[in-house]
N, C-alpha and C positions, 0 to 999 in steps of 0.2 A: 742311953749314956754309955752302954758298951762302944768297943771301937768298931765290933764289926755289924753292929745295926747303923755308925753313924756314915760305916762307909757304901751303905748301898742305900741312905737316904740321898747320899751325897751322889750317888750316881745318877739318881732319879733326878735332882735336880739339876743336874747337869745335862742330861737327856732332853728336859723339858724346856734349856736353855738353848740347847741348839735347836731343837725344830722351832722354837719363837726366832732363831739368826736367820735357819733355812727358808722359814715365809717369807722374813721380810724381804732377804735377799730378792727371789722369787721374783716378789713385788714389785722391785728396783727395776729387774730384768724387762718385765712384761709392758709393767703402765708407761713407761714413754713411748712406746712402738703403737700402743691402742689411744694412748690420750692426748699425748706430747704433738705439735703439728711441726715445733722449733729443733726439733735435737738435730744434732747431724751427725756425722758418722755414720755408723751401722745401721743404725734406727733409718735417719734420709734415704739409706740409698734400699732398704727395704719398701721404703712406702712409695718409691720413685718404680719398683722393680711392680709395683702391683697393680699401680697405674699405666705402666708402659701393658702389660696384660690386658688390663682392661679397654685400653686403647686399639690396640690390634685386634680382639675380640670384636668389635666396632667395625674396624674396617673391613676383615674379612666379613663380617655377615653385609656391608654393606657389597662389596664385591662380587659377595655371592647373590643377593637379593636383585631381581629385575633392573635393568635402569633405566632411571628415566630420564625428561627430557627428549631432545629430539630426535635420540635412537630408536625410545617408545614408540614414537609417531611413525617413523619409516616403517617398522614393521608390525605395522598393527593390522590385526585383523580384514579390514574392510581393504587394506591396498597390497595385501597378500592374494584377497580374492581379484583384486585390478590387475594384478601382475599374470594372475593363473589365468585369468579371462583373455588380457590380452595374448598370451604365450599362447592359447589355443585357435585363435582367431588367426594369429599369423601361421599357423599350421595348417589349417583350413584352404588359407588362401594360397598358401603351396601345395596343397592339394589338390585343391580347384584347377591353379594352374597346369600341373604335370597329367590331372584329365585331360585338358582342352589339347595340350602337345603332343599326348599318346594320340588322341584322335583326331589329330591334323597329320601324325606320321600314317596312320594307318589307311587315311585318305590317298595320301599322298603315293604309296605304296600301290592301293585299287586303281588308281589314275594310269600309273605306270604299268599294271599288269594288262589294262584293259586296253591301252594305244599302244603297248610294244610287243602284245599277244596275241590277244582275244582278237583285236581289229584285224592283223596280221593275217593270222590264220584263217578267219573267215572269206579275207580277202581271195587266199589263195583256193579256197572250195575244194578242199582235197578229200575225194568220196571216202574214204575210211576212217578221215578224222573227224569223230563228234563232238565240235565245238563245244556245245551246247551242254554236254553231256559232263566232258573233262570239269565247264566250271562253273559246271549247272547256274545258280540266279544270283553268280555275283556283282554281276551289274545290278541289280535291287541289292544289295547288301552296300553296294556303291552309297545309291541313293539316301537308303534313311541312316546309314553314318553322315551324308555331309547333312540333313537337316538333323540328327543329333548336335552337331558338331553347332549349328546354327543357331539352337534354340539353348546352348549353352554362351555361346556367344552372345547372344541377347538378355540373358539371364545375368551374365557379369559384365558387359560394359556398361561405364557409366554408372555403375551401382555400384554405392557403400559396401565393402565386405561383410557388414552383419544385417545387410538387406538380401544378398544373395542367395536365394529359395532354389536352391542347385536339387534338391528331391522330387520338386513340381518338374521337373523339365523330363525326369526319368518316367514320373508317371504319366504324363503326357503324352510317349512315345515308346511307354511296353506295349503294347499290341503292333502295331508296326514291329519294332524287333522282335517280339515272340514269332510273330507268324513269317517274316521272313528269315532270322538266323534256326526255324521249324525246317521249313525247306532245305536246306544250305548243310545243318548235320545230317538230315535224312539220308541225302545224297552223297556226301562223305567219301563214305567205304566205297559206292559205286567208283566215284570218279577216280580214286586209288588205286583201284582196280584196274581200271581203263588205261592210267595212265600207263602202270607197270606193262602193258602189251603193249603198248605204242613204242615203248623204252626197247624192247626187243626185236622192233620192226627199223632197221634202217634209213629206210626212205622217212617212216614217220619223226625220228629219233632224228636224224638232220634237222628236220623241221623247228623240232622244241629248240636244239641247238642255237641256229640261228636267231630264235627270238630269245633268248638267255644273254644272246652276245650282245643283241640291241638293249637288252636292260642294261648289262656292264656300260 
């Protein structure tokens, strides 16, 4: 009944008046945004803002995720190994090819040393010059280059590029080349030898000349 107990009842009830204004307020605020699907204003363009998230979230994973369809299919496994297989097969057969033309140059080369040389010289029987000696057994080195050259030739005409057994023809014809390009280094250094005196002899030294001009 005093005044200053009813004024701190009255406080308390006043306290207890606004936190029951401040929930409900609260209330007001919250449940249309979680419950309401119709409000508009604020509320709409929040639930518009959470979807357009969730929408993009969406598309970036799919973006990022594999695609498919018929991009799948081009590069899928089994025609990645068709593309490697073929890309090495036309390697091959450029390979193939640039032996066959190394060794029809290099024929072609013995051809020309042996009729604008060898024959040459021999012809002219000059007793200090040893033919034979200068270019020891490259007429055999002639020989099993052009049946190299042939048994490659028979290996790839007419035949499929991945029937092409281009290793069979080498082992075919190592012994032939082992035992004649045996001879041919043997002899080397001699014939280098030989040469370099003949280069210092004049009368010899014209000689080689002349047959250098008829190769030009």
């Amino acid at each position: 009944d005093c005044p200053g107990k009813e004024g701190v009842g009255g406080k308390k009830r006043n306290l207890a008046l606004l936190r029951s204004k401040l929930y409900i307020g609260e209330r007001r605020r919250t449940e249309p945004v979680v419950e309401s699907t119709t409000t508009a204003g604020d509320h709409g363009t929040l639930r518009r803002s959470q979807s357009d998230r969730t929408e993009y979230s969406q598309k970036l994973q799919e973006k990022m995720a594999p695609q498919a369809g018929p991009s799948t299919s081009a590069t899928s496994p089994q025609e990645d190994e068709e593309q490697v297989s073929r890309r090495l097969m036309a390697r091959r057969v450029k390979i193939i090819a640039e032996l066959m033309q190394t060794e029809k140059d290099y024929i072609s080369d013995l051809d020309l040393c042996i009729k604008e040389v060898i024959q040459p010289l021999r012809n002219k029987q000059i007793a200090r010059f040893d033919v034979d000696g200068l270019f020891s057994n490259i007429e055999l080195v002639h020989q099993v280059s052009a049946k190299l050259l042939s048994l490659l030739e028979e290996a790839t005409t007419d035949v499929e590029p991945p029937m092409q057994i281009i290793g069979e023809v080498f082992l075919q014809i190592k012994g032939p080349l082992e035992d004649t390009y045996k001879i041919y280094c043997y002899r080397h250094d001699d014939a280098h030898t030989m040469l370099e005196s003949y280069e210092k002899d004049e009368e010899l030294k014209q000689h080689l000349r002349d047959c250098v001009q008829s190769l030009k």
